[in-house]
C-alpha positions in Angstrom: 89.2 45.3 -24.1 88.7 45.3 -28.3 86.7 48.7 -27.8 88.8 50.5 -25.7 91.6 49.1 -27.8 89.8 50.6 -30.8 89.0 53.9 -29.4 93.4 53.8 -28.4 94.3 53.4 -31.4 91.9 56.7 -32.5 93.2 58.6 -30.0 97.0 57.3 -30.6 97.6 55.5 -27.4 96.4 58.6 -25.4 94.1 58.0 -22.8 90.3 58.5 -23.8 89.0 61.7 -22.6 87.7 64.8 -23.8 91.1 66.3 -24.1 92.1 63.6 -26.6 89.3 62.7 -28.1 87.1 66.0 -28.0 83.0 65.2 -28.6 83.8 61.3 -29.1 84.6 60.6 -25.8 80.6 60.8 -25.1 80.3 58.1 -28.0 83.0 56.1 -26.2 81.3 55.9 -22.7 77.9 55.4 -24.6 79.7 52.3 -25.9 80.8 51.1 -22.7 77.2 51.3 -21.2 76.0 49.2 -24.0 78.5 46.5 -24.0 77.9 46.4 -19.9 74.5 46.1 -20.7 74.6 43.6 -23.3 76.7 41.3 -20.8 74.1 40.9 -18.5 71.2 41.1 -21.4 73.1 37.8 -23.0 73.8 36.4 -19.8 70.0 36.5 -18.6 68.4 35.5 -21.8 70.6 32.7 -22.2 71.2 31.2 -18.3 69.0 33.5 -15.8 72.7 34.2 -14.4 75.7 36.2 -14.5 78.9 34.8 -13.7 78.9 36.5 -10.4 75.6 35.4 -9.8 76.7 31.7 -10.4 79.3 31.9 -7.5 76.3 32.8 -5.3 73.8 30.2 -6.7 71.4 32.8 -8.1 69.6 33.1 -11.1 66.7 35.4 -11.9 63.4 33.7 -13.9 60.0 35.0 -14.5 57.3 34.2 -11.9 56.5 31.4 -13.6 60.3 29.9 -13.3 61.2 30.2 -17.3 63.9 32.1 -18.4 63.8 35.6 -18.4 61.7 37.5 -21.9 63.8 40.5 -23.9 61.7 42.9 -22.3 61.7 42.1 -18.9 65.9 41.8 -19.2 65.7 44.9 -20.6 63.4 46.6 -17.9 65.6 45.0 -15.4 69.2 46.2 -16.5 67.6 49.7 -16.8 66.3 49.6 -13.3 69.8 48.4 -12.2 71.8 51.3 -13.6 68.9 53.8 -12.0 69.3 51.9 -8.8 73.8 52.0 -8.6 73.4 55.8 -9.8 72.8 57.6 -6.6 75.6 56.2 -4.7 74.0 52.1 -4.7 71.2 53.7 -2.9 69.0 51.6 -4.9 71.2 48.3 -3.6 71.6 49.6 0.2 67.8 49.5 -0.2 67.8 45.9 0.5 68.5 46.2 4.2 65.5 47.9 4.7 63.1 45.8 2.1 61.1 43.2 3.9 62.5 40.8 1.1 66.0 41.6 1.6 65.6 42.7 -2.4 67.7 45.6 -3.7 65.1 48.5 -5.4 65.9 47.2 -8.9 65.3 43.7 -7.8 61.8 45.0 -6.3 60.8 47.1 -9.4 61.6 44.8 -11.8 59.7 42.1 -9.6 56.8 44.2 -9.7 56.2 45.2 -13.8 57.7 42.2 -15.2 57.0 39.4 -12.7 60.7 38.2 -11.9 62.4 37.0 -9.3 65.6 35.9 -8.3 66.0 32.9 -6.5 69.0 30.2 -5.4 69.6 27.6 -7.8 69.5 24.3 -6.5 72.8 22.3 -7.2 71.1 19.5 -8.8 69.4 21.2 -11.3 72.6 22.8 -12.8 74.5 19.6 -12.9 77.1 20.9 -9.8 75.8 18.7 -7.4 79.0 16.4 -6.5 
């Protein structure tokens, strides 16, 4: 909300879009990918989990079950954004994996070694 609320206040309240903004507006969605993508770097790095992914249980760790490295975050938010870019085909492709893993899931699995896997109540201190 701050960087859109920024960018408004460039533009003079008008909505953000070429017609307003001209050759910026690329800067502006460019910004937008990168704070998406920070939120689920941060949130991986710090917990294995989004807050989505909490509500579900998941988290995702290396194959080893630490938390995730920079890189393989990194690989795996990049594979996510190529897998919802086609119309989710990359996430419909879970109904046909053998895994029941979405294609970002799968190619991340397989060049960085992680895994996502439920988190057991205990261990998070949400066992009641």
């Amino acid at each position: 909300m701050i960087f859109t609320g920024g960018a408004l206040f460039f533009t003079h309240g008008a909505a953000v879009v070429p017609a307003t903004a001209g050759a910026w507006v690329y800067l502006y969605r460019a910004g937008l990918v990168l704070l998406i993508a920070g939120y689920y770097l941060l949130n991986w790095l710090r917990s294995g989990q989004t807050l989505g992914m909490r509500a579900w249980r998941l988290r995702v760790v290396s194959d080893s079950g630490k938390p995730l490295a920079l890189k393989a975050a990194a690989l795996r938010v990049l594979l996510g954004v190529l897998a919802w870019a086609p119309a989710a085909l990359g996430v419909l492709w879970m109904y046909v994996d053998r895994d029941r893993l979405a294609l970002h899931d799968r190619l991340s699995q397989d060049a960085s070694r992680t895994r996502l896997g439920a988190v057991m109540m205990s261990v998070v201190g949400l066992a009641r």
